[in-house]
C-alpha positions as CSV (number, residue, x, y, z in Angstrom):
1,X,28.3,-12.7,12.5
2,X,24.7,-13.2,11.7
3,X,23.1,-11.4,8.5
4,X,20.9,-9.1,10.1
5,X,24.0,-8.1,11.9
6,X,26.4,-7.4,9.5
7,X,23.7,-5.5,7.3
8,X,23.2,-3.4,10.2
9,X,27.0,-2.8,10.6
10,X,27.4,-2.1,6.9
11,X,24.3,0.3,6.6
12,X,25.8,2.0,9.8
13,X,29.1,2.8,7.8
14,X,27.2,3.8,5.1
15,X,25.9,6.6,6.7
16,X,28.5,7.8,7.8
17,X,30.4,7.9,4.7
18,X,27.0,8.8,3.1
19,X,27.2,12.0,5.5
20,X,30.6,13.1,4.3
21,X,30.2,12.8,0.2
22,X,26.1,13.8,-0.1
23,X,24.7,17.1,0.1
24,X,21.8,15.6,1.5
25,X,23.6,14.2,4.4
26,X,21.4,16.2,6.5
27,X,18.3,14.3,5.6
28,X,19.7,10.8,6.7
29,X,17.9,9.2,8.7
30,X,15.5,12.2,10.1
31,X,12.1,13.3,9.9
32,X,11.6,15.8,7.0
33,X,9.1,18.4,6.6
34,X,7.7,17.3,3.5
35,X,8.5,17.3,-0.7
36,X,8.5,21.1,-0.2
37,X,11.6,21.2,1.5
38,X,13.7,18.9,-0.8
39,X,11.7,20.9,-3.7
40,X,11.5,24.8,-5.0
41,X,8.5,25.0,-6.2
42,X,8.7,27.3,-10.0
43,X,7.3,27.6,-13.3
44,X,8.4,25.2,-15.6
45,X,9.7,25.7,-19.3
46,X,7.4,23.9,-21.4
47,X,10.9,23.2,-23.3
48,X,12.7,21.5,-20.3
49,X,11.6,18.2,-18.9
50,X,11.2,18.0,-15.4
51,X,13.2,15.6,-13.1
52,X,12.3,13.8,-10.4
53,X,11.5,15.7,-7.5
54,X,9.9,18.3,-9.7
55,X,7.4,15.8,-11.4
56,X,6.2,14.3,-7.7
57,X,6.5,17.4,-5.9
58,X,2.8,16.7,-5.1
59,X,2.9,12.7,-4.7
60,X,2.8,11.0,-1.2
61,X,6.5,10.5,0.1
62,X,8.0,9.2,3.7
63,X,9.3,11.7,5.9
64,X,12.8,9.7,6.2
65,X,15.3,9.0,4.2
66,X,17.6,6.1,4.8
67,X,21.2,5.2,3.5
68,X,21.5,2.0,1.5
69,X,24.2,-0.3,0.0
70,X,24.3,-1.9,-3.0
71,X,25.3,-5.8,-2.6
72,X,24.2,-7.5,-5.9
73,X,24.3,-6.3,-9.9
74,X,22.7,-8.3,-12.3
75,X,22.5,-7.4,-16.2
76,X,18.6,-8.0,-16.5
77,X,19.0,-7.2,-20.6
78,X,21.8,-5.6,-22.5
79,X,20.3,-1.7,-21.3
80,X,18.7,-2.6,-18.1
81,X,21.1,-3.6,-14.9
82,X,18.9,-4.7,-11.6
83,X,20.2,-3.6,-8.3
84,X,19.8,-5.5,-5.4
85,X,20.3,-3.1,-2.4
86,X,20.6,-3.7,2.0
87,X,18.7,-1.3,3.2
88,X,18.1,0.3,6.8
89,X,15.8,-2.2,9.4
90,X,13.3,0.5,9.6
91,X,13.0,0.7,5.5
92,X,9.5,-0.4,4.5
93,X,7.2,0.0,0.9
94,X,4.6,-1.2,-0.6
95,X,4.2,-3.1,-3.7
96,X,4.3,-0.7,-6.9
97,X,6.0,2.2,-5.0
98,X,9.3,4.0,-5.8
99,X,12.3,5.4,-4.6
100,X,14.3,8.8,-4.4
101,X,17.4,7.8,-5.0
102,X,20.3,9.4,-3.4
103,X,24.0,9.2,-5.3
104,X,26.8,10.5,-3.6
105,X,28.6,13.6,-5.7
106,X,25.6,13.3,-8.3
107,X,23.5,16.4,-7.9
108,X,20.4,15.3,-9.4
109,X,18.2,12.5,-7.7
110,X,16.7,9.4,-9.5
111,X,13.1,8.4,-9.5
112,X,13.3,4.5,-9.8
113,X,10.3,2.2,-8.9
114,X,11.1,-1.3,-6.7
115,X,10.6,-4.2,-8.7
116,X,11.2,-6.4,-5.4
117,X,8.3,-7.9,-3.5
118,X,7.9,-6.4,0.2
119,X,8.3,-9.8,0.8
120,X,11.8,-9.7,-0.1
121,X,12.4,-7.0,2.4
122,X,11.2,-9.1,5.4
123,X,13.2,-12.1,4.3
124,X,16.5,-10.9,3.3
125,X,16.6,-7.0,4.2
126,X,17.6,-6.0,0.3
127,X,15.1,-4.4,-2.2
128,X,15.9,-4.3,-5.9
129,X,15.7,-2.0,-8.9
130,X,15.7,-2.2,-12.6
131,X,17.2,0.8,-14.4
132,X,17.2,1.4,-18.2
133,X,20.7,3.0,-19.5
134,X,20.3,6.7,-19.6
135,X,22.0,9.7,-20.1
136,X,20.6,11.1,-17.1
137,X,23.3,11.3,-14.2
138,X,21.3,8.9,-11.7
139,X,20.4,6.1,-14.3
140,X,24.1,6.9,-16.2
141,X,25.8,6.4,-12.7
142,X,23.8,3.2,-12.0
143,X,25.0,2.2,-15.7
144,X,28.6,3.2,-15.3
145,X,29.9,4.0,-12.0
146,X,27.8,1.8,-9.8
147,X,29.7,-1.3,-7.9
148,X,29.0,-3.7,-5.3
149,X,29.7,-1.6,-2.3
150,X,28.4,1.4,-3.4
151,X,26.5,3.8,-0.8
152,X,23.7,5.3,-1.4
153,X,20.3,6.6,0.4
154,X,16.5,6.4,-0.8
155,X,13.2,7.6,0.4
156,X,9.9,5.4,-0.9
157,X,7.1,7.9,-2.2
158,X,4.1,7.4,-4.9
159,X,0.3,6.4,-4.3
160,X,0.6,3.6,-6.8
161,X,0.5,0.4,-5.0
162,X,-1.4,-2.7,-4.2
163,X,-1.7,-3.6,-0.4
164,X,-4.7,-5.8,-0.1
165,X,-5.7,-6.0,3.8
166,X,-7.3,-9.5,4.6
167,X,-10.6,-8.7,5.5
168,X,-10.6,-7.3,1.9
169,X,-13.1,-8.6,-0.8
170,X,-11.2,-10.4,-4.0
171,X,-11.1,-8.8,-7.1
172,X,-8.8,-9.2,-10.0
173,X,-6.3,-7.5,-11.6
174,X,-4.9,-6.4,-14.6
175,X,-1.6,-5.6,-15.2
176,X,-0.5,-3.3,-18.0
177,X,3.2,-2.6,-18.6
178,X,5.2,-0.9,-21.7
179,X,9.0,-1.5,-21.4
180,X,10.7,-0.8,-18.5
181,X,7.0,0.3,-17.2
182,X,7.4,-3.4,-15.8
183,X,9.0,-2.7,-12.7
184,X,6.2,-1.9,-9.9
185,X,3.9,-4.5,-11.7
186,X,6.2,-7.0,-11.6
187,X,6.4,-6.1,-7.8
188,X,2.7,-6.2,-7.5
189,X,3.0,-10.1,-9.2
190,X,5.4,-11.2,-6.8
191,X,3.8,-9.4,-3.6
192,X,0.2,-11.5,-4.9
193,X,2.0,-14.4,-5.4
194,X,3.2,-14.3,-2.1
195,X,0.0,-13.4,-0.6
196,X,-0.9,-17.1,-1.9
197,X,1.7,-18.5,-0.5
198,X,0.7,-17.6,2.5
199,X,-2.8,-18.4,1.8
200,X,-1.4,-21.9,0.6
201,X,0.5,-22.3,3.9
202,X,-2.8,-21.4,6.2
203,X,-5.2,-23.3,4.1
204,X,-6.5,-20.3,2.2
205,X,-7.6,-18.3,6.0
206,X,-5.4,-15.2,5.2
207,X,-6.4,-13.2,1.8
208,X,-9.0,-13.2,-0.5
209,X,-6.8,-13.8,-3.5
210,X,-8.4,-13.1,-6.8
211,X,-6.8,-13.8,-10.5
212,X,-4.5,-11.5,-12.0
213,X,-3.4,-10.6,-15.7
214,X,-0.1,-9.3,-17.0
215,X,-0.6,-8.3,-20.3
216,X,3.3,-7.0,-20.9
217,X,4.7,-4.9,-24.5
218,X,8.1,-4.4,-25.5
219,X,10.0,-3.8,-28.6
220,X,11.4,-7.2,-28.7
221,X,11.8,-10.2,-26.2
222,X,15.4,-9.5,-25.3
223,X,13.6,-6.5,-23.6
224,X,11.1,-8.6,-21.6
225,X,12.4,-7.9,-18.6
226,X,12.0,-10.7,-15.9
227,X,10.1,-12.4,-18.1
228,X,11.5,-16.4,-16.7
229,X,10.3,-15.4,-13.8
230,X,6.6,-14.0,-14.5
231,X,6.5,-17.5,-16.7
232,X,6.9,-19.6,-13.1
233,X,4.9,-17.2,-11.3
234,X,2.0,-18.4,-13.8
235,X,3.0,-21.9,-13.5
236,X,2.9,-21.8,-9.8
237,X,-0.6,-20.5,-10.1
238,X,-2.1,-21.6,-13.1
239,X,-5.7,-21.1,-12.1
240,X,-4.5,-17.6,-10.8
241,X,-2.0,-15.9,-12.8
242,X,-1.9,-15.5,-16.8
243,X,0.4,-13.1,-18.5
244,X,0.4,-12.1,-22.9
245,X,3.7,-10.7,-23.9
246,X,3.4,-8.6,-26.7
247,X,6.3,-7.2,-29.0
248,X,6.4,-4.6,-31.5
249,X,9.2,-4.8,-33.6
250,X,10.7,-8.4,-33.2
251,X,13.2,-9.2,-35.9
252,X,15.0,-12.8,-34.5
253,X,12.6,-16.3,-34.4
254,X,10.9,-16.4,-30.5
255,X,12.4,-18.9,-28.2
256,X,10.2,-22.1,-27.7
257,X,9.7,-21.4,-24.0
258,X,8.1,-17.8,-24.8
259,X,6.1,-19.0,-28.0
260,X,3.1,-19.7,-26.5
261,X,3.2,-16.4,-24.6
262,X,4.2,-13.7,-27.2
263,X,1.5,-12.3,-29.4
264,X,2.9,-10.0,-32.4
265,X,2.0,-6.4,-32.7
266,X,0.5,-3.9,-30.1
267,X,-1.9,-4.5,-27.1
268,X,-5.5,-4.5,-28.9
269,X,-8.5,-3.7,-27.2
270,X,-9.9,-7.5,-28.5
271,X,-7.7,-8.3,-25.7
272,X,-8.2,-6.0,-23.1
273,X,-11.7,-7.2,-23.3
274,X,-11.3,-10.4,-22.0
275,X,-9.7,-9.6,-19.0
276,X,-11.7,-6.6,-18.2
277,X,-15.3,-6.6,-15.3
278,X,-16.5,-3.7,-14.4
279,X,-17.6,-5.1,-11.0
280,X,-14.3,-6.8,-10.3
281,X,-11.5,-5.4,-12.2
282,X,-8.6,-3.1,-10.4
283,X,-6.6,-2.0,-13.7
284,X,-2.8,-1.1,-12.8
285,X,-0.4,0.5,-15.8
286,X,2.9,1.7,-16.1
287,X,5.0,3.0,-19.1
288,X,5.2,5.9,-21.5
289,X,2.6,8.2,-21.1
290,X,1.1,8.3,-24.6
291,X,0.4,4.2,-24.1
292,X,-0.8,4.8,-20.3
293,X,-3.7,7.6,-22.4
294,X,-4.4,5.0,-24.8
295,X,-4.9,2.2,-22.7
296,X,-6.9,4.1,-20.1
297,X,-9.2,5.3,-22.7
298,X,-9.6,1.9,-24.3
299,X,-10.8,0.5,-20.6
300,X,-13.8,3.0,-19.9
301,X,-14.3,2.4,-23.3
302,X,-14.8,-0.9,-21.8
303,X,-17.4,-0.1,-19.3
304,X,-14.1,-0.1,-16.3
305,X,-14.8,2.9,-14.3
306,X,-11.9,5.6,-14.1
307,X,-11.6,5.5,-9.8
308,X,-10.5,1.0,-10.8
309,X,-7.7,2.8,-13.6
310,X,-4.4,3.0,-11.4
311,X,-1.4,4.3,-13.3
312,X,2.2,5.2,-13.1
313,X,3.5,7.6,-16.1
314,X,7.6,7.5,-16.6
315,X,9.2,9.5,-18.9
């Protein structure tokens, strides 16, 4: 049986299994009225951290909401697990979006960002996610419970993307990303790098391609997620793609094939400089919020006007 085939077949049982075990069976696969109806809108205790829905009441979401399977788990780092998931034909995102993410018996719904390229979609119908061990049911589930074969059901929302059209003028990015804040960037690097690819393959007639910067922190480099990968991506594209890793609180010697990457110590503004015109610079960040302020201050600081400042807060 072809692939596209038996995806088709197994997403079709999904659903109907989805139906039977989800409370939000009745959103499969139909058009919804909004955020409003999956969310009450109240007023918050300042003591009690929103979830999910309630923090992007107000972002951009699609009006459908399709079921899912998981087909692949990898253990990206000893907390994080990477999902790859077959999703419905009609799924679609853009690079740097995220996900509801719809459990079976698990009340609460996770927010988790793709860290797959669109390009992935189109080539092998699966999409993947990164997710952090948490005690929160969605992540704790994905940590615990989750196995090949699973069922599930998402819905892409957020306004944080990059989807360069080709009549588009160049400019360059910079990539900012604290811990697991690495997923939609890391999406971002793989969607440009495919973009040259298929500028490679057309003799450069598609996209107007400009460089891009990953300037990455994390405690340690056990916690550099994907961080093989980004190295290849630079490699691929040396006169394109650069990337610093930077780590905090690293207590074991640095593996020779990250040396000449990993700077010691927090992102410095002496840094940020050097990747940073005002004329041609579209900033991206994602991670904790108090690092997302920081940073964002440190680039107009830097002459960047806010409207090139894109960022992603997770809590």
């Amino acid at each position: 049986m072809p692939v596209a085939m038996r995806i088709s077949c197994l997403l079709s049982a999904t659903a109907r299994t989805f139906s039977l075990l989800c409370p939000a069976a009745g959103l499969l696969c139909c058009r919804l009225l909004g955020p409003s109806s999956v969310v009450s809108r109240r007023n918050m205790s300042s003591k009690r951290q929103m979830d999910h829905l309630e923090r992007t009441s107000n972002n951009y979401r699609q009006n459908t909401l399709y079921p899912a399977q998981v087909c692949g788990i990898i253990n990206e780092s000893e907390t994080v697990k990477r999902l790859r998931i077959a999703v419905h034909p009609n799924f679609t995102f853009k690079a740097g979006q995220w996900v509801d993410f719809f459990i079976p018996d698990v009340e609460k719904v996770g927010g988790f960002s793709m860290c797959s390229s669109p390009g992935l979609l189109q080539r092998e119908g699966v999409v993947e996610l990164a997710v952090k061990y948490a005690k929160h049911p969605p992540a704790h589930w994905v940590h615990t419970t989750c196995t090949v074969g699973s069922r599930v059901a998402m819905r892409v929302g957020g306004e944080f993307f990059f989807d360069p059209s080709p009549c588009e003028p160049s400019v360059d990015l910079l990539l900012v990303a604290g811990g697991v804040g690495i997923n939609p960037l890391y999406s971002i690097m793989l969607h440009t790098a495919d973009l040259l690819r298929l500028n490679r393959a057309s003799g450069g007639r598609d996209y107007n391609i400009g460089s891009a910067h990953l300037c990455y922190s994390a405690k340690n480099t056990e916690e550099l997620l994907f961080k093989n990968s980004i190295i290849e991506v630079c490699q691929e594209f040396p006169d394109k793609f650069s990337c610093d890793f930077h780590v905090t609180q690293q207590s074991t010697d640095v593996d020779l094939q990250l040396l000449p990457f990993v700077n010691h110590g927090r992102l410095t503004e002496e840094v940020l400089r050097k990747h940073v015109d005002p004329q041609r610079t579209l900033c991206y960040l994602c991670g904790p919020p108090p690092m997302i302020e920081s940073i964002s201050k440190t680039l107009m600081d830097l002459s960047l006007p806010k409207d090139r400042i894109f960022f992603e807060k997770w809590w």
